[in-house]
mmCIF file of the C-alpha atoms, coordinates in Angstrom:
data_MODEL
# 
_entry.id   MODEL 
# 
loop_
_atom_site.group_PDB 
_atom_site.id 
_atom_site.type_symbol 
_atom_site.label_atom_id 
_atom_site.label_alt_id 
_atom_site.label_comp_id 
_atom_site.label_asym_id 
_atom_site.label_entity_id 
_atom_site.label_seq_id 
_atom_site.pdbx_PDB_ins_code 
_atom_site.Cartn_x 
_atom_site.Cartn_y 
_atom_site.Cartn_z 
_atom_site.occupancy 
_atom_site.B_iso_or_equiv 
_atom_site.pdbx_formal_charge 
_atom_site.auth_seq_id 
_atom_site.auth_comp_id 
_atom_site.auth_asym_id 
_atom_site.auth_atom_id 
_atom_site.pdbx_PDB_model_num 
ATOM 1   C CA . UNK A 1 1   ? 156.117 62.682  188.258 1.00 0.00 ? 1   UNK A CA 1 
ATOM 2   C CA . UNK A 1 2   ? 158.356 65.617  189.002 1.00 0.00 ? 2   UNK A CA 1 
ATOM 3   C CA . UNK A 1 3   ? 157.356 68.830  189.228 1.00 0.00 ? 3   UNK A CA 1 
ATOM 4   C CA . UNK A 1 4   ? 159.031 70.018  185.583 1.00 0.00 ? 4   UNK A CA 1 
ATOM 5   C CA . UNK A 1 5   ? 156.895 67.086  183.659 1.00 0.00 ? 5   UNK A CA 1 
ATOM 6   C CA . UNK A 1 6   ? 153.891 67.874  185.736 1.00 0.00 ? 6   UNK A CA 1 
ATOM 7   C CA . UNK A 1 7   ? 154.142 71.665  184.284 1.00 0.00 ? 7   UNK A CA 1 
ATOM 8   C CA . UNK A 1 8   ? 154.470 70.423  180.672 1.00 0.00 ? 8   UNK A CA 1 
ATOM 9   C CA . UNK A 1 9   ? 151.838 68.444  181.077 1.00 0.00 ? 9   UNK A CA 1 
ATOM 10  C CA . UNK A 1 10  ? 149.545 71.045  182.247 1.00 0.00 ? 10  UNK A CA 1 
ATOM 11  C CA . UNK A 1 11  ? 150.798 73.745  178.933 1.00 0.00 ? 11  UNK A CA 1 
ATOM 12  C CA . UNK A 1 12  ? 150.137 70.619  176.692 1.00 0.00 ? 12  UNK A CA 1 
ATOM 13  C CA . UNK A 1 13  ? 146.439 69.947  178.149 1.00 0.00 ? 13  UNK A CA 1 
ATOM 14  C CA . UNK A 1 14  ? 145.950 73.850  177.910 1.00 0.00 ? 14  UNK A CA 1 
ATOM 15  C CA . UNK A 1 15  ? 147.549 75.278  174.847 1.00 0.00 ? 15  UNK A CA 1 
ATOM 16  C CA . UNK A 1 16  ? 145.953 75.193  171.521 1.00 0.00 ? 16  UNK A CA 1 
ATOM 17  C CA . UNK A 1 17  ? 147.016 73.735  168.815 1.00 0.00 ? 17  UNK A CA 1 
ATOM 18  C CA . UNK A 1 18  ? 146.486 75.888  165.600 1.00 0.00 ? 18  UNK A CA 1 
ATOM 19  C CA . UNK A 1 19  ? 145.751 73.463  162.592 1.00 0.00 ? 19  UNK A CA 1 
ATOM 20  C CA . UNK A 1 20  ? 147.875 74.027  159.604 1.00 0.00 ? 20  UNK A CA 1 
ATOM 21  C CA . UNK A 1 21  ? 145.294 74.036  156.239 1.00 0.00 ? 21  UNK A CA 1 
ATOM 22  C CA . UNK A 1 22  ? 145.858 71.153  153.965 1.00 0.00 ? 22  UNK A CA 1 
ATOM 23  C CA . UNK A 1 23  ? 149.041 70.556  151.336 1.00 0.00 ? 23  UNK A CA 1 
ATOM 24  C CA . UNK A 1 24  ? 146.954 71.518  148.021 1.00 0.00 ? 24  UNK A CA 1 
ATOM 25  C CA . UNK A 1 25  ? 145.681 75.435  150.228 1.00 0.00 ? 25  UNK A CA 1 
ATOM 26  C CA . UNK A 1 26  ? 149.552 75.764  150.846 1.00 0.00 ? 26  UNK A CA 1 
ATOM 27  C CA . UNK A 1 27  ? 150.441 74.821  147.332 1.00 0.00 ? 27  UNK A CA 1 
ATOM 28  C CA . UNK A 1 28  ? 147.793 77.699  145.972 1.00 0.00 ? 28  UNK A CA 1 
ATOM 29  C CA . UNK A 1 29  ? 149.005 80.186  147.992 1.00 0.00 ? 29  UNK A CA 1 
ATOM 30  C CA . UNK A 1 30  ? 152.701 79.448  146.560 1.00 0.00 ? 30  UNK A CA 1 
ATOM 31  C CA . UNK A 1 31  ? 151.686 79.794  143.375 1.00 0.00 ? 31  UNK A CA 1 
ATOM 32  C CA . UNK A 1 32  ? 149.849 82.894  144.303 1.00 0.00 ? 32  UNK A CA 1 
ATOM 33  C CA . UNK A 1 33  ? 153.411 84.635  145.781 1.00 0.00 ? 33  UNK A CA 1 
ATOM 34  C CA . UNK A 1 34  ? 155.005 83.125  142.482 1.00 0.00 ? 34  UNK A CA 1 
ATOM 35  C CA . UNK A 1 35  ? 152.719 85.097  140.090 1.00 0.00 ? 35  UNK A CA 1 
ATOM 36  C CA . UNK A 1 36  ? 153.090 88.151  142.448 1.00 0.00 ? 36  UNK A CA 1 
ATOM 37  C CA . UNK A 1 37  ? 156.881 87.578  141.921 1.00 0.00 ? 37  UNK A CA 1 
ATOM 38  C CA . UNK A 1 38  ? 156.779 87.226  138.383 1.00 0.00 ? 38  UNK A CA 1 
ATOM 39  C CA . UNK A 1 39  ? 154.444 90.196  137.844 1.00 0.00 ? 39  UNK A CA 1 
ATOM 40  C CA . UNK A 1 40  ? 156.039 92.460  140.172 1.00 0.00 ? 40  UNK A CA 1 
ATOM 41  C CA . UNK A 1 41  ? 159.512 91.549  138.984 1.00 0.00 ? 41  UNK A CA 1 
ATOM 42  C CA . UNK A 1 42  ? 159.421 92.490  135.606 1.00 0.00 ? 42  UNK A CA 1 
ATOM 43  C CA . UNK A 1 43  ? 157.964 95.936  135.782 1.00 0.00 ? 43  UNK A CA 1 
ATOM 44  C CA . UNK A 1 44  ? 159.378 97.177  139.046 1.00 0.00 ? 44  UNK A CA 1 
ATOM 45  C CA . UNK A 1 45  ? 162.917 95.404  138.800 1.00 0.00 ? 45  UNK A CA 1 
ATOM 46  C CA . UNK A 1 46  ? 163.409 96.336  134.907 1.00 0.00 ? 46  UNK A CA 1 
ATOM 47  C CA . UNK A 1 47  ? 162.704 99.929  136.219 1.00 0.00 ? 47  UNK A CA 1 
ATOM 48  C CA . UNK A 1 48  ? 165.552 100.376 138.800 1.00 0.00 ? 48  UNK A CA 1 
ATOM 49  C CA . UNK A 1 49  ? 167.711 98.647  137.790 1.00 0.00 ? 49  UNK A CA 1 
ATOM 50  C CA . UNK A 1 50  ? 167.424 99.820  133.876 1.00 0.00 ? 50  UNK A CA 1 
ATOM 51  C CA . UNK A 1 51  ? 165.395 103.435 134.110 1.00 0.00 ? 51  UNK A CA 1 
ATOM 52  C CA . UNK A 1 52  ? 164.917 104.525 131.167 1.00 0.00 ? 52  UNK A CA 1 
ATOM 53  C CA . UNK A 1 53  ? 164.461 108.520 132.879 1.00 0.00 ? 53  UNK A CA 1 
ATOM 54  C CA . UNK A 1 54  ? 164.188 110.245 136.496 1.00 0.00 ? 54  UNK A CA 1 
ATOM 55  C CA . UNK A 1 55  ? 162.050 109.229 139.053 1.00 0.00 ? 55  UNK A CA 1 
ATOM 56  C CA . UNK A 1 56  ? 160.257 111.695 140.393 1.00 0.00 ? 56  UNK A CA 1 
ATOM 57  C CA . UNK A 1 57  ? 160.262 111.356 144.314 1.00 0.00 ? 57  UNK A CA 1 
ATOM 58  C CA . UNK A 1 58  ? 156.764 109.538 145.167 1.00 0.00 ? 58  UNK A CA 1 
ATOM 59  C CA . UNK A 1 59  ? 157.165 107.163 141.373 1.00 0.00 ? 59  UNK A CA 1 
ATOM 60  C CA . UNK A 1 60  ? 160.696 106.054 143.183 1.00 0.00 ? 60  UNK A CA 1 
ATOM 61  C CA . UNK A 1 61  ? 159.178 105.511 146.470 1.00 0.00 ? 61  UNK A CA 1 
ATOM 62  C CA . UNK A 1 62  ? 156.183 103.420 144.764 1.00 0.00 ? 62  UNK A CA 1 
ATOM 63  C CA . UNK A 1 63  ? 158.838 101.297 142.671 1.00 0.00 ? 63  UNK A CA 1 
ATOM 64  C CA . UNK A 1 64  ? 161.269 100.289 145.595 1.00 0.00 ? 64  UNK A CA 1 
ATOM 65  C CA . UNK A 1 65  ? 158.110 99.602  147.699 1.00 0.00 ? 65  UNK A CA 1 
ATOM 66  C CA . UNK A 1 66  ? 157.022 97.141  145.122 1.00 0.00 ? 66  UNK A CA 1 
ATOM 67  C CA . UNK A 1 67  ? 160.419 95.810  144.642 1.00 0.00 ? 67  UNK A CA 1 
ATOM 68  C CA . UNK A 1 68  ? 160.740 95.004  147.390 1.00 0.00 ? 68  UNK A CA 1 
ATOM 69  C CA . UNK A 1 69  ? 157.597 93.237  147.780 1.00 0.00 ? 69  UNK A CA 1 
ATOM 70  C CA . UNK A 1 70  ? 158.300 91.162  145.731 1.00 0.00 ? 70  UNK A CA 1 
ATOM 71  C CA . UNK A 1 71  ? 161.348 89.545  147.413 1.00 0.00 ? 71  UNK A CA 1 
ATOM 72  C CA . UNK A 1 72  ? 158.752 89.338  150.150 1.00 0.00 ? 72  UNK A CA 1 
ATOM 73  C CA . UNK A 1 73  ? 156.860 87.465  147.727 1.00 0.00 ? 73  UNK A CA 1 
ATOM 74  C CA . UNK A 1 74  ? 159.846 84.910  147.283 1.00 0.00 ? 74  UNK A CA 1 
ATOM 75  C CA . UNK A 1 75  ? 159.831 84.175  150.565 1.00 0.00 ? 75  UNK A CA 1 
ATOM 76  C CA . UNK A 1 76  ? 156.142 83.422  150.663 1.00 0.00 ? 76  UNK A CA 1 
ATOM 77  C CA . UNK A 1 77  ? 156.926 80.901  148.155 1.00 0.00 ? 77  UNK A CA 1 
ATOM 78  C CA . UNK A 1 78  ? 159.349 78.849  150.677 1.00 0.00 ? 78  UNK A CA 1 
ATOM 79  C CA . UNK A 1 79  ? 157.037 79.794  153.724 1.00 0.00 ? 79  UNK A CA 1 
ATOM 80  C CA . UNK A 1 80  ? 153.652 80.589  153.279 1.00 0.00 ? 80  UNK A CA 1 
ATOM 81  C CA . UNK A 1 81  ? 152.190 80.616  156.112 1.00 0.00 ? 81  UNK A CA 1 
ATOM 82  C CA . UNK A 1 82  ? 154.654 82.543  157.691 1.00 0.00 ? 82  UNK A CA 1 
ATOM 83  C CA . UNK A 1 83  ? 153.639 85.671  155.206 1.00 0.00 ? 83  UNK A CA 1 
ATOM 84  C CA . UNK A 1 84  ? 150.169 85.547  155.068 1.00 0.00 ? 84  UNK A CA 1 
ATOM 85  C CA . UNK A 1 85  ? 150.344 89.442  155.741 1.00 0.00 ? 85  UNK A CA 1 
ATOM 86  C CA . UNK A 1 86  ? 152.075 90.306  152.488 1.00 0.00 ? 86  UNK A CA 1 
ATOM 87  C CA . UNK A 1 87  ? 148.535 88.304  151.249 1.00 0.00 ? 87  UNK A CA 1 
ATOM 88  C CA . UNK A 1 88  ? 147.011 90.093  153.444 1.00 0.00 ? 88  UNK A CA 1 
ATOM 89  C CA . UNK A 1 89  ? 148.397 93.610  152.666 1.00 0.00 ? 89  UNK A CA 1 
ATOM 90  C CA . UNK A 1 90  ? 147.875 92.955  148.639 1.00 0.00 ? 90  UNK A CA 1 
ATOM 91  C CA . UNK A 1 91  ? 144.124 92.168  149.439 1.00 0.00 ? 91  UNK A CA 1 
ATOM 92  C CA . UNK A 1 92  ? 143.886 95.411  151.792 1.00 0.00 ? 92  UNK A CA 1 
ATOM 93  C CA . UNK A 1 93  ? 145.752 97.548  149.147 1.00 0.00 ? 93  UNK A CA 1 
ATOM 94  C CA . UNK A 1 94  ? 143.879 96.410  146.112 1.00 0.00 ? 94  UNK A CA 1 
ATOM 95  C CA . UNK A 1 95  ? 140.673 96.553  148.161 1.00 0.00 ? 95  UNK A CA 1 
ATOM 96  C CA . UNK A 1 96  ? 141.041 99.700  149.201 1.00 0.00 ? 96  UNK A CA 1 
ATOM 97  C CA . UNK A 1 97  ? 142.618 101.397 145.434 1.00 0.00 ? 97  UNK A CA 1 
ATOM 98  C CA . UNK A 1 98  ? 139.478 100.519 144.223 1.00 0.00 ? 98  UNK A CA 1 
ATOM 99  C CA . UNK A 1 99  ? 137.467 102.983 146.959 1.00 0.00 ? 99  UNK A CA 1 
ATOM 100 C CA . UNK A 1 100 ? 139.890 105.610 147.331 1.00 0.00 ? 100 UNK A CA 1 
ATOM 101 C CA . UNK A 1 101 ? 141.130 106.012 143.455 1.00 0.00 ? 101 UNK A CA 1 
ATOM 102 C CA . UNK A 1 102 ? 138.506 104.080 141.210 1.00 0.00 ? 102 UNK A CA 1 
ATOM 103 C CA . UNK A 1 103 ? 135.340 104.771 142.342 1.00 0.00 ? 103 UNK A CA 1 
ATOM 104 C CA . UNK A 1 104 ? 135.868 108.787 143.096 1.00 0.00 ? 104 UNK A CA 1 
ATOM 105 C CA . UNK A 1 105 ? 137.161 108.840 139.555 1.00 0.00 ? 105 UNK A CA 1 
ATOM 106 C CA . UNK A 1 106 ? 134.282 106.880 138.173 1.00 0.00 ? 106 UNK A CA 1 
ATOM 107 C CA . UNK A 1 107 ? 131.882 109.613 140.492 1.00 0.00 ? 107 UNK A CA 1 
ATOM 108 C CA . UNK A 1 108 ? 133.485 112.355 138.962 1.00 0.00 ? 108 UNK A CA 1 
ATOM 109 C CA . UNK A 1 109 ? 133.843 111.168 135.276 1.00 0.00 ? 109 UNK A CA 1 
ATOM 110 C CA . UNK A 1 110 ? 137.200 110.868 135.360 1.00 0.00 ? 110 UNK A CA 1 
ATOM 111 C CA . UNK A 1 111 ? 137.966 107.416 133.856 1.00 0.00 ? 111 UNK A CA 1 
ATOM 112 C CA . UNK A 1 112 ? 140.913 106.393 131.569 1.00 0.00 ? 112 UNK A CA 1 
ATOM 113 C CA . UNK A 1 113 ? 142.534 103.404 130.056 1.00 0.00 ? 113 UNK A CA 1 
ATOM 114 C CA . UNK A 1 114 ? 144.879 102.885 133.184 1.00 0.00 ? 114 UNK A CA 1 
ATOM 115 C CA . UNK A 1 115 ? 142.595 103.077 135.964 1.00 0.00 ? 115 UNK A CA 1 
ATOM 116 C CA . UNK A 1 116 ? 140.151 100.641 133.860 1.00 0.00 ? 116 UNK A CA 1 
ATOM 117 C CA . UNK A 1 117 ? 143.031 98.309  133.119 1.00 0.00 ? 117 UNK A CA 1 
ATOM 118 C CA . UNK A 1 118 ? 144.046 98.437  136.742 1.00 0.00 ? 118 UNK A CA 1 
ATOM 119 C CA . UNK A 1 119 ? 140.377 97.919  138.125 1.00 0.00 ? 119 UNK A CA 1 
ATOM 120 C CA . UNK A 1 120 ? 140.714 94.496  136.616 1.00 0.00 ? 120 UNK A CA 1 
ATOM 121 C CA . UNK A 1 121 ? 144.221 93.811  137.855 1.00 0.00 ? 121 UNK A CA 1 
ATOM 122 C CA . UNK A 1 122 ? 142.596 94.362  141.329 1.00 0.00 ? 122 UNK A CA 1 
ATOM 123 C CA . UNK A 1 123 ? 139.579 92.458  140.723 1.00 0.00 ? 123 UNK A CA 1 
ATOM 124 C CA . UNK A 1 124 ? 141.709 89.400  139.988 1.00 0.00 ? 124 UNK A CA 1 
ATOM 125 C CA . UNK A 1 125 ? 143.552 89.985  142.904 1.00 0.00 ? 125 UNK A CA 1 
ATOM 126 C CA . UNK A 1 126 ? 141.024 90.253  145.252 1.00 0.00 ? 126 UNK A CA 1 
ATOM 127 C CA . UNK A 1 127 ? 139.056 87.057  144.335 1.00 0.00 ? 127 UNK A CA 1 
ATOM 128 C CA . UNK A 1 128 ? 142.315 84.968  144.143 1.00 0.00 ? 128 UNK A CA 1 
ATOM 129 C CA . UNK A 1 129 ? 143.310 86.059  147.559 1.00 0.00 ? 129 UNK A CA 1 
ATOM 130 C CA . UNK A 1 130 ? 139.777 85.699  148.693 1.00 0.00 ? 130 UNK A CA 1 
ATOM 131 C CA . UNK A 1 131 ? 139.572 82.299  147.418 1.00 0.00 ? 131 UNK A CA 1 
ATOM 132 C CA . UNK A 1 132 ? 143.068 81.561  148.258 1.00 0.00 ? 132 UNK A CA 1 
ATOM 133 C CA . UNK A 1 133 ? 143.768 82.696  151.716 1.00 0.00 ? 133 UNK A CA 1 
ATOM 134 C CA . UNK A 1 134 ? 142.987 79.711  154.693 1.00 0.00 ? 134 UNK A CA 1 
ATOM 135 C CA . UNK A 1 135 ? 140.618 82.151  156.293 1.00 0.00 ? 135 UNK A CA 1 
ATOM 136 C CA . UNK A 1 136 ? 140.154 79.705  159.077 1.00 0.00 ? 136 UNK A CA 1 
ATOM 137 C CA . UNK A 1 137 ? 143.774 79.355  159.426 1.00 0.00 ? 137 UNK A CA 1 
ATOM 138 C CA . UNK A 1 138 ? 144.395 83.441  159.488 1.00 0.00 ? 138 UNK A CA 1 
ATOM 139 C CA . UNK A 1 139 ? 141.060 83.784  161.946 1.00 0.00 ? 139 UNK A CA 1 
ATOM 140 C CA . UNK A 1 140 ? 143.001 81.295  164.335 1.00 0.00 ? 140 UNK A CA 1 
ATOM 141 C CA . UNK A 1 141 ? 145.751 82.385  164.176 1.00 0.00 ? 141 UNK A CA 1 
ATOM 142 C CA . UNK A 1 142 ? 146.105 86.041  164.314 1.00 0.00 ? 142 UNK A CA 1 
ATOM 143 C CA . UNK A 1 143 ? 142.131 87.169  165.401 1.00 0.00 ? 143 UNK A CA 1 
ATOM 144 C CA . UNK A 1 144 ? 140.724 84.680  167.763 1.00 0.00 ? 144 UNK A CA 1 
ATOM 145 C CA . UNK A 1 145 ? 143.263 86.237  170.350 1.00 0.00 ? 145 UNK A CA 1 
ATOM 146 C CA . UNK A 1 146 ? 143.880 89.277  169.359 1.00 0.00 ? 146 UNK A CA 1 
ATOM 147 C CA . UNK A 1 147 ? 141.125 90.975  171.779 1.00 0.00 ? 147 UNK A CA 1 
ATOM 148 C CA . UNK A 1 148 ? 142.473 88.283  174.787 1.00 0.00 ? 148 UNK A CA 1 
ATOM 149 C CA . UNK A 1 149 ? 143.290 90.249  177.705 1.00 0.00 ? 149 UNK A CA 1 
ATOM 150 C CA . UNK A 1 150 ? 146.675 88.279  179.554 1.00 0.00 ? 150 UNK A CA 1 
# 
């Protein structure tokens, strides 16, 4: 055995494989990024590309960023595993709506229609991607070595 195989041999015996969940996980999480698509698409697309009045600065900003999530999203339907973040981001961002805008509103009495309606958009969101996301998968890939020191 020369010494090129014997090296190979050694990163096989020593690197970790990382399991890939099974075919009906990644099929859920497609049609998770296809709903995002379709729901994001519609109201976000329709609005650039057809406004119906001015943007002010920050409603332009929010718009494009969601616009452009949702081509992110497209991609997550070819490859998803590859964007678990953008998952990851719409549980973080939904997660954290509901602390920083819902429940100080709630506190001070300040409750209307949207931010009820909305509340249950991110409910729904947060249990799909809860239920949805290979945990195991997203723990072994990006956490279990995050805190290794090379």
């Amino acid at each position: 055995m020369d010494l090129k195989q014997s090296i190979s041999q050694k990163q096989a015996n020593t690197s970790t494989t990382i399991t890939r969940p099974p075919k009906w996980r990644l099929h859920l999480m497609r049609v998770l990024f296809l709903l995002n698509v379709i729901g994001l698409a519609f109201d976000n697309w329709s609005a650039i590309l057809f406004p119906k009045e001015q943007m002010d600065t920050l409603t332009g900003v929010a718009i494009s960023f969601w616009a452009a999530f949702s081509l992110l999203n497209i991609l997550g339907v070819r490859f998803p595993l590859k964007l678990i973040p953008i998952l990851l981001l719409q549980l973080l961002y939904k997660t954290t709506w509901i602390i920083g805008t819902y429940l100080p509103a709630k506190k001070n009495e300040l409750l209307n229609d949207d931010l009820e309606a909305f509340l249950w958009v991110c409910i729904a969101g947060i249990v799909l991607n809860l239920l949805i996301i290979p945990w195991g998968y997203v723990y072994r890939f990006y956490l279990k070595g995050f805190f290794e020191l090379k």
